[in-house]
N, C-alpha and C positions, 0 to 999 in steps of 0.2 A: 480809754478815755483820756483825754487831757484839757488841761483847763488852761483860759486865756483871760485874767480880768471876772468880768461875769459871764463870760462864754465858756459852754462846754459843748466838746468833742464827743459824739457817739460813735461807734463805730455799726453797721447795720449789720445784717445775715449774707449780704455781699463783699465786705469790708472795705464800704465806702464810710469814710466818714463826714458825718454831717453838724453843720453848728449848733447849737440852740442857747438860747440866753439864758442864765439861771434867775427865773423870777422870785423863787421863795421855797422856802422847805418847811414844810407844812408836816406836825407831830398829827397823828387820828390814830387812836386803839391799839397805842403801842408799838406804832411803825412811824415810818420817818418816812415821806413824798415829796418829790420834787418837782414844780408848776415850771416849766420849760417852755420858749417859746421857739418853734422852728426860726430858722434864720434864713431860711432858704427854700424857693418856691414861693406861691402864692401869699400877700396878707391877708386871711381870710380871722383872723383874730381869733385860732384856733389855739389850745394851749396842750402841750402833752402832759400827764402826770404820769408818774413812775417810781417805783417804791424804792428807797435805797436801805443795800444792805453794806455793811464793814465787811471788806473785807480783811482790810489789817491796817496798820496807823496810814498809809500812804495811798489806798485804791478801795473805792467803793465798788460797787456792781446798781447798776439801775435796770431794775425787772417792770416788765409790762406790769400791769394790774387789768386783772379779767372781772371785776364785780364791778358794777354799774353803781350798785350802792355805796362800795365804796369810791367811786373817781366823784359823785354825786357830794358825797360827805366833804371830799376834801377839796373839793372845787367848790363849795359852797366854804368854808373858812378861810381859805385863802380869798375871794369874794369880800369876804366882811372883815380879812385883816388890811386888807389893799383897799378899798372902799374911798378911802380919802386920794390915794395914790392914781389909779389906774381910772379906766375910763370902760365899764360893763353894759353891754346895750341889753 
């Protein structure tokens, strides 16, 4: 991963790397998520979220999240911390 500004570099399962915006890092039950917007493909105003972990002071790791309750929880607070900001249909 590398960062540009508020864009971040993912690398996928291909080791393509793709951009996304960094919208917000959202705290929920003791884990840290980050509200990502693809940069690339379609504007379908989809947002990824994905939990990040330390890896040490200079590289994080961002892991899927597979519970629905939680992408729900934490897309709903970021929702209500952005509310003024962002534009949710």
């Amino acid at each position: 991963m590398s960062e540009d500004n508020n864009l971040i570099y993912l690398t996928d399962d291909e080791g393509n790397e793709e951009p996304y915006s960094f919208l917000d890092l959202v705290e929920y039950d003791g884990c840290e998520y980050a509200v990502l917007y693809p940069e690339s493909g379609e504007d379908d105003g989809t947002v990824e979220i994905l939990r990040v972990e330390d890896l040490n002071d200079d590289e994080d790791a961002y892991l899927p999240v597979e519970s629905e309750e939680i992408l729900d929880a934490v897309f709903n607070l970021f929702k209500e911390r952005n509310k003024d900001s962002l534009d949710f249909e």
